[in-house]
N, CA, C and O atoms as a GROMACS GRO file, in nm:
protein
  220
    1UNK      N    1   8.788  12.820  12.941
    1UNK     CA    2   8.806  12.684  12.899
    1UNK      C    3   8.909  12.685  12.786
    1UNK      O    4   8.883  12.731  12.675
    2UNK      N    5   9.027  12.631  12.819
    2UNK     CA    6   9.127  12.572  12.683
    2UNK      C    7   9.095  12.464  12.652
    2UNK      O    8   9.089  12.373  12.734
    3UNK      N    9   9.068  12.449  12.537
    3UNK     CA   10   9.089  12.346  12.434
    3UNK      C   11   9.144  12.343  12.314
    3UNK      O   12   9.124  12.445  12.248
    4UNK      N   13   9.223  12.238  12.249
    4UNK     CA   14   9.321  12.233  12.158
    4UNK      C   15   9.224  12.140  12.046
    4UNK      O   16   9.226  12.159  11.924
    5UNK      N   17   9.152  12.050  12.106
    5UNK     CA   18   9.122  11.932  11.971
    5UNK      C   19   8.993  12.008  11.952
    5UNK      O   20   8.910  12.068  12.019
    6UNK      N   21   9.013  11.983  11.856
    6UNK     CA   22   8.845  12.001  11.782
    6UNK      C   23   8.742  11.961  11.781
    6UNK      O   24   8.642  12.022  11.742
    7UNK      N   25   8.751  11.789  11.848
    7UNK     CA   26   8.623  11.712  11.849
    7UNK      C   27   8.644  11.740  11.982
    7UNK      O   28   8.534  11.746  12.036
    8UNK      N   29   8.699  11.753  12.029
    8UNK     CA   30   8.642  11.795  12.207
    8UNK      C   31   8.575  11.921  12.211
    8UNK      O   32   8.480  11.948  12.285
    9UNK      N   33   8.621  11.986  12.140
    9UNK     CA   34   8.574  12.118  12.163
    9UNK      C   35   8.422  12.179  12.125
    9UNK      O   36   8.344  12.264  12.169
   10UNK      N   37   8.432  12.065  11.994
   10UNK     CA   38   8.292  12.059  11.953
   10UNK      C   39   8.195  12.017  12.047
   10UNK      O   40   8.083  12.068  12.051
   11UNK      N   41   8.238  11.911  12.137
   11UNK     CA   42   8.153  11.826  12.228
   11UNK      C   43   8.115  11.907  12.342
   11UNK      O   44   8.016  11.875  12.408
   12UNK      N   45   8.199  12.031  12.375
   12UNK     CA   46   8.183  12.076  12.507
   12UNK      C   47   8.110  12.222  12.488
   12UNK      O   48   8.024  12.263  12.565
   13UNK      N   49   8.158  12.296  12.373
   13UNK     CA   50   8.074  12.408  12.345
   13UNK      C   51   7.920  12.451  12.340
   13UNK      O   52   7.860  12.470  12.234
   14UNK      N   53   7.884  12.460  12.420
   14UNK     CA   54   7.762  12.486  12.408
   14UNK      C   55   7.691  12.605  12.350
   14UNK      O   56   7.571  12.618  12.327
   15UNK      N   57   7.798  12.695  12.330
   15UNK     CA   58   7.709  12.868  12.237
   15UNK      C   59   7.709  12.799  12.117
   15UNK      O   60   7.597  12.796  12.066
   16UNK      N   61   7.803  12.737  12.047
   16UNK     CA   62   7.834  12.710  11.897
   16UNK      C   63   7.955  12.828  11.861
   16UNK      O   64   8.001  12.905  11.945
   17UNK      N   65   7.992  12.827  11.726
   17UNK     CA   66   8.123  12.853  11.746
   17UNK      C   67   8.107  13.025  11.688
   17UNK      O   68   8.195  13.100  11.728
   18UNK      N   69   8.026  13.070  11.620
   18UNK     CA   70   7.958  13.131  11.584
   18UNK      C   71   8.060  13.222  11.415
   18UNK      O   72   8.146  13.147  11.369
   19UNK      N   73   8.051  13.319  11.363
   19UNK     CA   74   8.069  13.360  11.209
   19UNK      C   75   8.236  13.423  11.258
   19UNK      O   76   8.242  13.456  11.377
   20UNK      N   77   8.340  13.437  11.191
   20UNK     CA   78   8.432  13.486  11.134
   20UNK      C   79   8.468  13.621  11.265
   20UNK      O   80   8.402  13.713  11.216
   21UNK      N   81   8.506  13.656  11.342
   21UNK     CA   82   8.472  13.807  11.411
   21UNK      C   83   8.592  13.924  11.338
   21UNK      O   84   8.699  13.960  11.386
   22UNK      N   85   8.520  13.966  11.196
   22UNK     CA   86   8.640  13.968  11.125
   22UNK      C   87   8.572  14.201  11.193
   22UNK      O   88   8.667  14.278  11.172
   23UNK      N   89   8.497  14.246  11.228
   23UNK     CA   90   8.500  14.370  11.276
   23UNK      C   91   8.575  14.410  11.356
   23UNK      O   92   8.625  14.519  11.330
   24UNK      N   93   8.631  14.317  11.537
   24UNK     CA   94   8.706  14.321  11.623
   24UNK      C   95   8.851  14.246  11.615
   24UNK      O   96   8.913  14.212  11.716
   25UNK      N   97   8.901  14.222  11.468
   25UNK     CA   98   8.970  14.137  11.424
   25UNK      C   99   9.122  14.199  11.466
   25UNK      O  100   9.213  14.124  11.501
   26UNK      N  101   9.136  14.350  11.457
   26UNK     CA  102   9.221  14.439  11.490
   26UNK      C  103   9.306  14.419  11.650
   26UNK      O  104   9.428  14.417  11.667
   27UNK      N  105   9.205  14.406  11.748
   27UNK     CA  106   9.228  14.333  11.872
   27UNK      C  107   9.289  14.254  11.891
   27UNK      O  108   9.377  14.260  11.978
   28UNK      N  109   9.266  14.150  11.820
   28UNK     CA  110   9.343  13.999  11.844
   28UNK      C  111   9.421  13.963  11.755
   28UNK      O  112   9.427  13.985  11.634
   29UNK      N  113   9.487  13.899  11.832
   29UNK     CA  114   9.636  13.781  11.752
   29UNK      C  115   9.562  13.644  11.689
   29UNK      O  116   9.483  13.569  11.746
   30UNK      N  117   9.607  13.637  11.566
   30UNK     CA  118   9.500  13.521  11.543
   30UNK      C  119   9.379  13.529  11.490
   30UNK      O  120   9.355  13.644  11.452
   31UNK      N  121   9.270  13.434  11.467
   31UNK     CA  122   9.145  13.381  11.443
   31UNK      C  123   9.094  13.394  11.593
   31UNK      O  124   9.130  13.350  11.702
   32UNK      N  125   8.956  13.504  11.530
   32UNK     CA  126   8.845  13.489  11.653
   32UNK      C  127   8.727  13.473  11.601
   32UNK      O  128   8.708  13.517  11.488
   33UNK      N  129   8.607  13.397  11.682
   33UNK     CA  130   8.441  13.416  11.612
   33UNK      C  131   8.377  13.444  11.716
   33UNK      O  132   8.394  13.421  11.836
   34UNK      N  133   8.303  13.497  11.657
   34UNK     CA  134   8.195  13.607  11.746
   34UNK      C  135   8.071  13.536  11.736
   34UNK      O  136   8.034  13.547  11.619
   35UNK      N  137   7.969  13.452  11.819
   35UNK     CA  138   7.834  13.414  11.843
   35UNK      C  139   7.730  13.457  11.945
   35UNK      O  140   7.693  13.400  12.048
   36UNK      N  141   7.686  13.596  11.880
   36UNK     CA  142   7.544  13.668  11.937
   36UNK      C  143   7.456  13.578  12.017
   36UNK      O  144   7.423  13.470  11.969
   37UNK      N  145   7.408  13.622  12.161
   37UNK     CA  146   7.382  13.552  12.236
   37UNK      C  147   7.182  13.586  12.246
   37UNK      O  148   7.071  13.532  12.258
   38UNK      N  149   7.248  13.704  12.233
   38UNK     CA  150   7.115  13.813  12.220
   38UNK      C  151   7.091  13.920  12.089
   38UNK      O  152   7.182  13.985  12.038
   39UNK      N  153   6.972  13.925  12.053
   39UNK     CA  154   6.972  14.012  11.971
   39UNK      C  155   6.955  14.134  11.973
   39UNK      O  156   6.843  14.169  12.010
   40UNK      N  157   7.073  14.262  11.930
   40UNK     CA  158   7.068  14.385  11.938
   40UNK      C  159   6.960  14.452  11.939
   40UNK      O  160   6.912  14.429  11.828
   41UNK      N  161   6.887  14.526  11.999
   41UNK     CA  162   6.815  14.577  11.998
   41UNK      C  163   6.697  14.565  12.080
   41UNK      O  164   6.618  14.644  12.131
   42UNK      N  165   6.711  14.424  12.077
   42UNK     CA  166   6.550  14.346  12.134
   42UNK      C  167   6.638  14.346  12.301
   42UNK      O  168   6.542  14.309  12.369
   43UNK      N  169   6.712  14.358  12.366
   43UNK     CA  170   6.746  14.312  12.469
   43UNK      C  171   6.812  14.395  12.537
   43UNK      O  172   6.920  14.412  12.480
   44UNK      N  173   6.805  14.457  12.633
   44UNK     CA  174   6.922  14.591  12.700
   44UNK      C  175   7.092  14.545  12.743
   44UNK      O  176   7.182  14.608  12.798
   45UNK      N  177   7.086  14.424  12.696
   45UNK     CA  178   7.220  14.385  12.715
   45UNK      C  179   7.257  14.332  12.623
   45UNK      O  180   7.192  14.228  12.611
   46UNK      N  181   7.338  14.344  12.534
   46UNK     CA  182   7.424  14.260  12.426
   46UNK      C  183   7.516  14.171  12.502
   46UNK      O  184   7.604  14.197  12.584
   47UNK      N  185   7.458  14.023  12.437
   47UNK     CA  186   7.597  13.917  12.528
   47UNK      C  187   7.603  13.842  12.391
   47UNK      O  188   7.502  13.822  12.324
   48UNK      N  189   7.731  13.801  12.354
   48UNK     CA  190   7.766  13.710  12.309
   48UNK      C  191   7.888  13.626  12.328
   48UNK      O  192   7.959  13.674  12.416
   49UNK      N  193   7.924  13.544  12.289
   49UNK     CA  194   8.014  13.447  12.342
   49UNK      C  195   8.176  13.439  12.167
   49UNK      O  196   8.170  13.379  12.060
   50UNK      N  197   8.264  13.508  12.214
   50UNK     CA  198   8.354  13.481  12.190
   50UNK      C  199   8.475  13.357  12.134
   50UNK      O  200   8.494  13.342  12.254
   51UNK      N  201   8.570  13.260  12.067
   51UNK     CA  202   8.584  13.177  12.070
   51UNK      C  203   8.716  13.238  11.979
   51UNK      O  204   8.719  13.324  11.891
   52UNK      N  205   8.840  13.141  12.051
   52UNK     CA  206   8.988  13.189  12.016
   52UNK      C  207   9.052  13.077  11.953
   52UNK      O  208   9.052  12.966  12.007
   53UNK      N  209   9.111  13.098  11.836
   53UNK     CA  210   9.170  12.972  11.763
   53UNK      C  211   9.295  12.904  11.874
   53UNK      O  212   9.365  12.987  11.933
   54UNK      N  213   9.312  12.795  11.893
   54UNK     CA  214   9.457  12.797  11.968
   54UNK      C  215   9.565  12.855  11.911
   54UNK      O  216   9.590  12.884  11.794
   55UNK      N  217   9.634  12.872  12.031
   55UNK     CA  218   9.799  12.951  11.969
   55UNK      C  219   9.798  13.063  11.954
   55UNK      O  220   9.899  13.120  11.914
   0.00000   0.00000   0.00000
């Protein structure tokens, strides 16, 4: 999903936008946030949901 505005984006997101993803920050061009879907440990799968500044 691309989105550019902010109040849309707010409206359509459903993980939330989640903290700073300043550990995998090296990876990417830009602003990324990282929102844990599951919690480490408690779950055999780590999922969380990602989110890319435009541009």
């Amino acid at each position: 999903m691309r989105i550019n505005d902010q109040e849309q984006f707010n409206k359509e997101n459903v993980f939330g936008l989640g903290s700073a993803n300043t550990v995998y920050a090296q990876y990417f061009i830009g602003n990324s946030y990282l929102n844990p879907l599951t919690e480490a440990g408690k779950c055999p799968v780590f999922l969380a949901n990602v989110t890319f500044e435009p541009g």
